[in-house]
N, C-alpha and C positions, 0 to 999 in steps of 0.2 A: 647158426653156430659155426657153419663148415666159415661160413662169409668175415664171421669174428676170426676165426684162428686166421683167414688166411691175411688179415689186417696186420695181426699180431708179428708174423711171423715177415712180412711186410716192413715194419717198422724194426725187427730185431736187426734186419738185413743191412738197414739206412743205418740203423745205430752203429753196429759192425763197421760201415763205409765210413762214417763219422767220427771212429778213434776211437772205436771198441778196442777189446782185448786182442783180435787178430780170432778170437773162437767165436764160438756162435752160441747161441744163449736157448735153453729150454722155450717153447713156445708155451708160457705164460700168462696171463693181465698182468703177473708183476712185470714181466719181460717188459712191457710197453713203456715203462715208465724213462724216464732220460737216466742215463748212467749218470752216478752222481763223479761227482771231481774224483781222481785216482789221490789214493793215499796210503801210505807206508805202513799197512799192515803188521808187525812184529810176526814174525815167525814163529809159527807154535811147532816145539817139539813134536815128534812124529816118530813112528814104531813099525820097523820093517814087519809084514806080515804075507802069507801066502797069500797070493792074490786069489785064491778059490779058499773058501772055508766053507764047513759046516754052517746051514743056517742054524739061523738061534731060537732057541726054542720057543721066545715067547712070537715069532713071528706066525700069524695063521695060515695053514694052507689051506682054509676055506676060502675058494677065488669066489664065491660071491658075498662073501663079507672083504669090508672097506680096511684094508692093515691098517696097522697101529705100531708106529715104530717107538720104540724105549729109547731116553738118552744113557750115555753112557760115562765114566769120567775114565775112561781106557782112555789111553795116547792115539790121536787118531791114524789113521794106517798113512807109511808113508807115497804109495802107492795104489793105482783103483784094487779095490777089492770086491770079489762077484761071488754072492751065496744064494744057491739053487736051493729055494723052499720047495718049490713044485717042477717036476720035471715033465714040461707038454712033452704029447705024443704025436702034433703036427709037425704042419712045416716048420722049416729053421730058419732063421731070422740070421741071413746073409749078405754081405754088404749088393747096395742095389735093390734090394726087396721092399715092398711096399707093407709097412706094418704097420698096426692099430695096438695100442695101447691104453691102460687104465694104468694110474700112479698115484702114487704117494709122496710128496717132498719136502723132508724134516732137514732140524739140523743136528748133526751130528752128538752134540754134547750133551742138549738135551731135549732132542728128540720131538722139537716144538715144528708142526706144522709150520709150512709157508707156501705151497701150493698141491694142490690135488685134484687130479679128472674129476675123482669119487664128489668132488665142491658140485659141481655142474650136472649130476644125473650120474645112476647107477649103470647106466647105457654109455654115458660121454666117453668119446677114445681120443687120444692125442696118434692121427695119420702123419707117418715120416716116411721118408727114403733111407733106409739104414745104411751108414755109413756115407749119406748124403751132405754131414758136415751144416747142418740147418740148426744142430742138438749142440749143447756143451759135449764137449769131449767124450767127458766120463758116462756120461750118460750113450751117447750113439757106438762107444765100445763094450759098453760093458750090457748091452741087449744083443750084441751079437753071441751066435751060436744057441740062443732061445728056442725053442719050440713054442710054436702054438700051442695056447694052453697051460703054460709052464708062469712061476711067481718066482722072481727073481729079487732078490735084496742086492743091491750096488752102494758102496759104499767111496764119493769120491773125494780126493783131495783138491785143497781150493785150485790146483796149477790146473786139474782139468776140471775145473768149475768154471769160477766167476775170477777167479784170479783174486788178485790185491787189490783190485778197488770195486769187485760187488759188482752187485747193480740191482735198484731199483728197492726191497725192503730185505736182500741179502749182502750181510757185511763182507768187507774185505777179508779173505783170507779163510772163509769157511768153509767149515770140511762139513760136505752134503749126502747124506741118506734116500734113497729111490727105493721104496719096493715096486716095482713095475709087473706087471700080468701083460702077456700077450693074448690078445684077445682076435687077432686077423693075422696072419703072414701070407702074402701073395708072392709069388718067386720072379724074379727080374724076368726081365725079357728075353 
């Protein structure tokens, strides 16, 4: 498995060199795929929101049940948005830290799966460098400040996504949902 992700994350890197967005792409199977052509997304209206909200009630903070994200027809946030379902009581997930993960990743509007550890085994963790810039944007900011232990809902917009032209079976210009669990934080060097 560790041999898969490190292919994956391998081939995000080449793509990245090759005329990617300039970010870096969740380590995925969809990730692996060749970015499709860039294209002129339209602009979807967007709703200034506090970037920390209450989670929402239907999100579980049973971390060993698989979340289940709801779509919504809310204006999507125009900025990341971080809601703390579970508050760990480990270590903190600081830039430089080595941390393991379990996730969730819908879209936004309605809330239709497109990738998830929980696919691969109730044990499978996605291993990053936080703040190592390997992640989309939204994603490698919005796990900082975590504890071990703690269930995080990340709510991002497409600029720190995938941008306007996607990649791989995510459209241009979408706004992406993470429920992420830290399940490892090991503190930098």
């Amino acid at each position: 498995m560790r041999a898969r992700l490190a292919a994956v994350l391998l081939g995000t890197a080449l793509l990245a060199a090759c005329g990617g967005d300039g970010g870096s792409d969740v380590a995925t199977e969809q990730s692996a795929l060749p970015t499709p052509a860039a294209t002129t997304a339209e602009p979807v209206p967007c709703e200034t929101v506090a970037p920390s909200e209450p989670a929402r009630p239907s999100t579980s903070t049973d971390l060993s049940q698989r979340p289940v994200v709801e779509g919504t027809d809310a204006p999507p946030p125009c900025s990341l948005v971080v809601r703390d379902v579970v508050v760990g009581q480990g270590e903190e997930v600081v830039p430089g830290a080595m941390v393991e993960v379990k996730y969730v990743g819908a879209f936004y509007e309605t809330g239709e799966e497109f990738d998830a550890s929980w696919n691969r085994g109730d044990d499978d963790t996605l291993p990053f460098t936080a703040g190592g810039g390997n992640l989309i944007p939204g994603f490698d900011q919005g796990v900082l400040g975590m504890r071990e232990g703690g269930r995080r809902e990340i709510v991002i917009p497409s600029d720190l996504g995938y941008g306007p032209q996607g990649t791989g079976g995510i459209p241009g210009g979408a706004t992406l949902v993470f429920v992420i669990d830290v399940v490892k934080v090991t503190a930098p060097a």
